[in-house]
C-alpha positions in Angstrom: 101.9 62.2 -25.9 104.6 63.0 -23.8 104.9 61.0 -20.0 104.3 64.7 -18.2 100.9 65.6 -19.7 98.3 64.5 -17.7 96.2 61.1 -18.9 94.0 61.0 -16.7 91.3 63.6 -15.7 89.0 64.2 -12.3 85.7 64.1 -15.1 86.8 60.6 -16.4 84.1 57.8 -16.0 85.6 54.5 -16.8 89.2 53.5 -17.0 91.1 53.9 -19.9 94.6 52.0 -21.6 97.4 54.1 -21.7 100.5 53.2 -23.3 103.6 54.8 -22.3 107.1 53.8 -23.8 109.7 52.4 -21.2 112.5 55.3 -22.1 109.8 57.9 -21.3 109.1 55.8 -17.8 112.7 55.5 -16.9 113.7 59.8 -18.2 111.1 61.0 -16.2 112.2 58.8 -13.4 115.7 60.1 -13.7 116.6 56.5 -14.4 119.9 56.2 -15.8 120.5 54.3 -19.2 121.9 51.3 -17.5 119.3 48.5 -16.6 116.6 51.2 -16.8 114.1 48.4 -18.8 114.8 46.3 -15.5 114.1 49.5 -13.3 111.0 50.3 -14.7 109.5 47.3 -14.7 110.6 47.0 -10.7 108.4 50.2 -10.2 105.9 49.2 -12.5 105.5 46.0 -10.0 105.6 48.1 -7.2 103.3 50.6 -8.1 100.6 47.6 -9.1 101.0 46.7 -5.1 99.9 50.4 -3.8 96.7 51.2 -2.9 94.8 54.4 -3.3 92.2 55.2 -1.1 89.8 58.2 -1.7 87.0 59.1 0.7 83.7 59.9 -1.2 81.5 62.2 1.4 79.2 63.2 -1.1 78.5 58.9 -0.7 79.4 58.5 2.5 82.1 55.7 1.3 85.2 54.8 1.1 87.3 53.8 -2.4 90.7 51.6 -2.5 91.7 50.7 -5.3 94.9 49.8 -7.2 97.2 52.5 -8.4 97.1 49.8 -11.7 95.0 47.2 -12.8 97.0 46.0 -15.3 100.6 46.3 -16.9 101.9 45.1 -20.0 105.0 45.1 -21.5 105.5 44.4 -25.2 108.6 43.1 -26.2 110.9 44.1 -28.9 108.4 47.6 -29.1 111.1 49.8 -28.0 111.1 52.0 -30.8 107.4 52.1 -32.1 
């Protein structure tokens, strides 16, 4: 599935693995060829360090969470 089709959905219920390959990461970053596996993973790590935070009235509560829980990168997958 191509990186600018939606993954996730408002109606989701639990969390969900999505795999996304690094050249699709660093294109629709306009990250150039150069370094862009080093790139991504920079932003990758970045983005695991922001917080979302979504105020549930219906609950009268407040969520923060991580943008990600988790991030993987598999080696020598490039291609698959």
């Amino acid at each position: 599935m191509p990186i600018n089709e939606s993954r996730i959905h408002p109606e989701d219920t639990v969390f969900k693995t999505h795999i996304f390959q690094v050249k699709d990461i660093a294109e629709k970053l306009d990250i150039p060829e150069k370094n862009f596996y080093k790139r991504v993973s920079e932003f990758v790590s970045r983005l695991q360090d922001k917080k979302v935070v979504i105020k549930e009235k219906s609950m009268n509560s407040t969520l923060s969470a991580h943008w990600l829980a988790a991030a993987r990168y598999c080696h020598g997958k490039g291609n698959d």
